[in-house]
N, C-alpha and C positions, 0 to 999 in steps of 0.2 A: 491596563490590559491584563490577563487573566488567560490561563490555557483551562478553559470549558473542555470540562470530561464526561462524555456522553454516555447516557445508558446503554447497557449492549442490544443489539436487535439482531433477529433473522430473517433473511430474504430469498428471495430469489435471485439471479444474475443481475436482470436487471434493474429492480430493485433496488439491489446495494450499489450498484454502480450508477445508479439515479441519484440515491440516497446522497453518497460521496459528492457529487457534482453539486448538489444543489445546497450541501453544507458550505463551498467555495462559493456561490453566487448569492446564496443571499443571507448576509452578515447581520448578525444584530446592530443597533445604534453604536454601540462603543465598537465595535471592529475586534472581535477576541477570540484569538488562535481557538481551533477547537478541535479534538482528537475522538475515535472511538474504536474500538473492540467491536467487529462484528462478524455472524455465522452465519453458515448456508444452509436455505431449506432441503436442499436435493445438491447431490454430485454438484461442483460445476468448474466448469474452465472459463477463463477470461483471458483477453489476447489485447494486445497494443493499439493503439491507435492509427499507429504505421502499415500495421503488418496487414499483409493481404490474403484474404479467406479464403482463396484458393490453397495458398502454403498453411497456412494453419489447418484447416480440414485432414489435408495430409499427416500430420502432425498426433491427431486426436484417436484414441486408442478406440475400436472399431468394435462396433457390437456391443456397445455398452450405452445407456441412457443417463443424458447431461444435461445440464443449463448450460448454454455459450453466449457472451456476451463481446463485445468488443469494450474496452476502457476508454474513459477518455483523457487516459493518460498514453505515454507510451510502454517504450518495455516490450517482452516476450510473452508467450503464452505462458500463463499460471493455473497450475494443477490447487486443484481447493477442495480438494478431497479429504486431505488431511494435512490444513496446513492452520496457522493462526492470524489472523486478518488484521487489519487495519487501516486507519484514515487519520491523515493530518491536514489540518489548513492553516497558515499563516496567512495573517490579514495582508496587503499590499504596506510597507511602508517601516515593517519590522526589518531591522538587520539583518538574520537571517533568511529572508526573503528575498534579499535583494542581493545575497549574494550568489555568484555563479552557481550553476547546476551542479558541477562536481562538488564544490564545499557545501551546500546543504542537507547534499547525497549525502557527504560524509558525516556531514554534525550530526543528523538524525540517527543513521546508521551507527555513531560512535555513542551515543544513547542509550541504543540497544544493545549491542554488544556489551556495556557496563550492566544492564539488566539480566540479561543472559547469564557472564559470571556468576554474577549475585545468587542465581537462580541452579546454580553448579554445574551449565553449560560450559566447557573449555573455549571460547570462541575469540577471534581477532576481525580486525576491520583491516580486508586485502590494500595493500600498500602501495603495488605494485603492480603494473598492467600487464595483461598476456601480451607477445608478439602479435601486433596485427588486431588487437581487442580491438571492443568500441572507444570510439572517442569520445563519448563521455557516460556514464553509468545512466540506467534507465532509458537509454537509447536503441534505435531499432535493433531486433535479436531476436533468435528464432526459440526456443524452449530455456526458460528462466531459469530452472535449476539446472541447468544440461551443463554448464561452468561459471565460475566467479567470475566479473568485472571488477574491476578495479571499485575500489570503498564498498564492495558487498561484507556480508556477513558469511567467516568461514570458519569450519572446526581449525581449530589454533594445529592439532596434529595431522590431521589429514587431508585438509585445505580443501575438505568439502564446503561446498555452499549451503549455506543455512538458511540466509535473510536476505531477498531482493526486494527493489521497491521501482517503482515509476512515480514521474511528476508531470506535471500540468503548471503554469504560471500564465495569467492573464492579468487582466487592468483589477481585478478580484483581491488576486495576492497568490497563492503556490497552495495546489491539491500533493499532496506525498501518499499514496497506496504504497502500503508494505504488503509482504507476505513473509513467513515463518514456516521451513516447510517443517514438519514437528519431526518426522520420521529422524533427521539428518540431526538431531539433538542428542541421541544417544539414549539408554539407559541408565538408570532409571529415568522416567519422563520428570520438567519440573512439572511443579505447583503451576497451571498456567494462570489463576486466578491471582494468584497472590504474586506471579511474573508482571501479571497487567499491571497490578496497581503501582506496582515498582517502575515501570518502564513507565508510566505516566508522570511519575514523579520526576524522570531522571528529563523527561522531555522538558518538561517545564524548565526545570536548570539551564538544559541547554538554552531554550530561550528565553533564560535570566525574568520570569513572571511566577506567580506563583500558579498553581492547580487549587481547580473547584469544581467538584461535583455538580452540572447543570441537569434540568431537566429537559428533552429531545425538544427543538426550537417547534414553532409553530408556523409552517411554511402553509400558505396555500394549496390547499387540498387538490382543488383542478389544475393547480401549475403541475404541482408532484405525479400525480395522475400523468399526464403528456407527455412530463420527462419521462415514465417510466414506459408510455407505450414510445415514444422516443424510438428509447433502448433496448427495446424487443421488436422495433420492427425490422424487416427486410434492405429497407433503405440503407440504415445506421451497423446491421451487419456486414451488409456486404458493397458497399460504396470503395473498397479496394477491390 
């Protein structure tokens, strides 16, 4: 097995939340993790699989033009304006896949935060739950950066939230969406290019395989089409 590192793309909402989904469903013959760096074509927000569009509508800053998607993962609503993306999938059957949601939250999460440093971000992986948090990170919640959960990504000094992520597990294996929001990193910005390539490396580690540059899989053109009118239609938005 092998963590496949994917060319970077740009989308639209539902597009890249197509995209993400259909990297967990349909796996090459050997089954290998695969991760990617991706951008937005236009503004866009994305929201939980839980959360209900009525409460998020309320939510979304007014008089302004967006892509909104619903994920099909859970989590809060994610501002992607100016944040840094990404997608992990672990095959079904890997250790880290099969452990609870809080310790993969955190493996991943502790990944990143060793990249970050690297990258002269001051950052820590929260330790410790608020009174009354969620019970367990990437869990139903209402605006993602609004406070840290427990294993987020936080400035080491000011216990701002840097990096949240939601997850997904089925009979597939484990979707992980991150987000990075850049603003909350400080001055001077890093290198994000040369953060990616770091943070892919550090992934790999955590799930003890090595990293290799693949080229984007070759899904069915008419499946991928569907999933993406899927995810931009009416149904799939608002069915909460």
């Amino acid at each position: 097995m092998i963590l496949e590192v994917l060319p970077e793309r740009t989308g639209g909402a539902a597009e890249n939340m197509a995209a993400d989904f259909m990297l967990l469903q349909r796996h090459p013959r050997e089954g290998n993790a695969r991760y990617r760096h991706y951008d937005w074509r236009s503004p866009a927000f994305t929201f939980g699989y839980s959360q209900k569009i009525a409460f998020v509508r309320g939510q979304l800053p007014p008089g302004e033009a967006f892509d909104l998607c619903r994920r099909p993962t859970g989590g809060g609503i994610v501002d992607h304006r100016d944040d840094w993306t990404y997608a992990l999938v672990i095959p079904r059957g890997h250790p880290l896949e099969e452990l609870r949601a809080t310790q993969s939250y955190r493996a991943v999460h502790e990944a990143l935060a060793l990249a970050l440093r690297a990258a002269g971000v001051p950052v820590t992986v929260k330790a410790v739950p608020d009174p009354g948090g969620a019970a367990e990170p990437g869990g139903p919640a209402g605006v993602c950066f609004e406070r840290a959960e427990i294993f987020d990504v936080v400035h080491a000094s000011t216990g701002i939230k840097i990096a949240g992520g939601a997850q997904k597990r089925n009979k597939r294996g484990l979707l992980f969406q991150g987000s990075i929001w850049k603003p909350a990193a400080g001055s001077p910005a890093p290198d994000w290019e040369k953060f990616g390539e770091d943070f892919a490396a550090r992934l790999a580690q955590a799930l003890r395989i090595p990293a290799e540059a693949r080229p984007w899989p070759e899904f069915s053109e008419d499946e991928m089409e569907g999933l993406v009118e899927r995810y931009f239609s009416p149904e799939w938005m608002e069915f909460r």
